[in-house]
KEKE-3310 file (N, C-alpha, C; in steps of 0.2 Angstrom, whole numbers, plus 5000, padded with zeros to 4 digits):
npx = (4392:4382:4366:4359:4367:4369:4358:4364:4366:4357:4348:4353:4354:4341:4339:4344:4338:4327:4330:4333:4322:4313:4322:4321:4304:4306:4311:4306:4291:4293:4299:4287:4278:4286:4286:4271:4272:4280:4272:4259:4265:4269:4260:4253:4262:4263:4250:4251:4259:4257:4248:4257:4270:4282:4283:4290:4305:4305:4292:4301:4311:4303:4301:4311:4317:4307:4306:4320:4319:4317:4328:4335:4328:4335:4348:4344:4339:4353:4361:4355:4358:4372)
npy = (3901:3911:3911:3919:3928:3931:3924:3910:3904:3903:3895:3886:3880:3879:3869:3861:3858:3853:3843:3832:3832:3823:3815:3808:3804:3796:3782:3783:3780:3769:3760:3761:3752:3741:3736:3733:3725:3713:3713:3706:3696:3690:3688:3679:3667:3663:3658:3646:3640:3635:3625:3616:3612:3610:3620:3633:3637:3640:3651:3659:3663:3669:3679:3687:3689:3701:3710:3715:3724:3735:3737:3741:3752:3761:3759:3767:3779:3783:3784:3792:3803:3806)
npz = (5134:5124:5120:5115:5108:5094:5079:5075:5084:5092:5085:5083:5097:5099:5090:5093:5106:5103:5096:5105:5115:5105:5104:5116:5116:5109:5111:5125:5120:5109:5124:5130:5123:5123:5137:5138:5131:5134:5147:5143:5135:5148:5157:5148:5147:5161:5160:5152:5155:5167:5165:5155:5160:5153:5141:5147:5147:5132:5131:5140:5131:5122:5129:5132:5119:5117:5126:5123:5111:5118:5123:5112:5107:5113:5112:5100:5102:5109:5098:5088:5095:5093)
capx = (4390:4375:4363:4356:4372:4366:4352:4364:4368:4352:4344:4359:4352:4333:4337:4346:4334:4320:4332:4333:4315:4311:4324:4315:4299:4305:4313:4299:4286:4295:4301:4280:4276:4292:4285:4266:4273:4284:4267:4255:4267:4271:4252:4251:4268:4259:4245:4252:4266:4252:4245:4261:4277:4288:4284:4293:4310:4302:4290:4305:4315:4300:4299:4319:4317:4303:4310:4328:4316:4317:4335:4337:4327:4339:4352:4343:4340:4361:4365:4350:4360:4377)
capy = (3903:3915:3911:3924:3932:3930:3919:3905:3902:3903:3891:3878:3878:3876:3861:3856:3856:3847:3835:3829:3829:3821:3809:3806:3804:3790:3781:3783:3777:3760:3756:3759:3745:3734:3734:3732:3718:3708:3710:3702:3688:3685:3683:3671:3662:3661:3652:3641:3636:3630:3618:3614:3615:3612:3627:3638:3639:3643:3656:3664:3666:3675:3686:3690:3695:3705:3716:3718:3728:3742:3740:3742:3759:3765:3762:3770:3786:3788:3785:3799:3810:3809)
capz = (5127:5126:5114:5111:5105:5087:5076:5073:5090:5094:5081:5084:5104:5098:5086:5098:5110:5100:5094:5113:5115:5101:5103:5122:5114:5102:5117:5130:5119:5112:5129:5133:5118:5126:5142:5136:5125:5139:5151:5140:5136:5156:5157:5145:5152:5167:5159:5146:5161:5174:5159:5153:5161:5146:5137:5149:5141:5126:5131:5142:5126:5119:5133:5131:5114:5118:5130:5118:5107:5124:5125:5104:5104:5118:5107:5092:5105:5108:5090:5087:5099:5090)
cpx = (4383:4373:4360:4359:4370:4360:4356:4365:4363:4347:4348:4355:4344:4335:4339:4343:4327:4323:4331:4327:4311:4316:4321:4308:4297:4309:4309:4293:4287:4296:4291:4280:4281:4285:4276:4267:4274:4275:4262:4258:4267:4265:4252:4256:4266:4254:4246:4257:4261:4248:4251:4268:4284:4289:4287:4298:4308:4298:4296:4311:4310:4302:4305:4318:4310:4307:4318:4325:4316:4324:4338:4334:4328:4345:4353:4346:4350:4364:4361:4353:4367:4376)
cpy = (3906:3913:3914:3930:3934:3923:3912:3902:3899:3897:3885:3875:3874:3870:3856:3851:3852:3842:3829:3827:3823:3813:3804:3803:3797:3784:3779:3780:3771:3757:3756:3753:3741:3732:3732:3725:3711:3708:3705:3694:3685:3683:3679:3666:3659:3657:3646:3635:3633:3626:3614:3615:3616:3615:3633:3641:3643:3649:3659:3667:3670:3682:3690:3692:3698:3712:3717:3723:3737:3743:3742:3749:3763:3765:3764:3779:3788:3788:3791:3805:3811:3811)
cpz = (5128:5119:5108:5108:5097:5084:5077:5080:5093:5090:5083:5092:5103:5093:5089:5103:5108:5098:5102:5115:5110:5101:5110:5121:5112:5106:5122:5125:5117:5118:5133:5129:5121:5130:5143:5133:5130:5145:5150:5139:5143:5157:5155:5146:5156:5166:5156:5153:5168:5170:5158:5155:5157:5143:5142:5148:5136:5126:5136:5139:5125:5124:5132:5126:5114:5120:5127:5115:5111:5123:5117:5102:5111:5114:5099:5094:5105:5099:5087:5089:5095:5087)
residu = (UNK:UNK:UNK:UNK:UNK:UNK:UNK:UNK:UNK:UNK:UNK:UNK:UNK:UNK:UNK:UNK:UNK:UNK:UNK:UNK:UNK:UNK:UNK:UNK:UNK:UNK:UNK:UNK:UNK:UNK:UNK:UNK:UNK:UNK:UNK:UNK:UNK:UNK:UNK:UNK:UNK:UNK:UNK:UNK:UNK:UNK:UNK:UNK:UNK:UNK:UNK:UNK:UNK:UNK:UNK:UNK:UNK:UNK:UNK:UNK:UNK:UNK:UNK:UNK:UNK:UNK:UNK:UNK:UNK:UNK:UNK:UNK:UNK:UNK:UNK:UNK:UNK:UNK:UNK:UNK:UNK:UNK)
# end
């Protein structure tokens, strides 16, 4: 298909093309705050857990729902793309 056959051909391509980036955008920046999130808690895991070893259960659930929050706005992104 040529795009530049006509405007609407043409427009449908370009929104299309920004919906993809922008759905990359919204994507790559949550899975940044995930993995900023999940680092600081494993720092403090590591801390809390050479004082106390019975909070590490507890802080390795935190960490798990931490890091969901990455895999939640990957499936924000394909639902964005249908």
């Amino acid at each position: 298909m040529d795009i530049y056959l006509n405007k609407a051909n043409y427009q449908a391509a370009e929104n299309a093309g920004y919906c993809a980036f922008w759905i990359g955008v919204t994507v790559g920046l949550s899975n940044v705050f995930c993995g900023l999130c999940v680092g600081v808690l494993g720092s403090s895991t590591a801390l809390v857990t050479s004082q106390n070893g019975a909070t590490f259960i507890s802080m390795l659930v935190v960490i798990i729902f931490a890091s969901a929050v990455g895999l939640y706005a990957v499936i924000v992104g394909i639902i964005m793309n249908t």
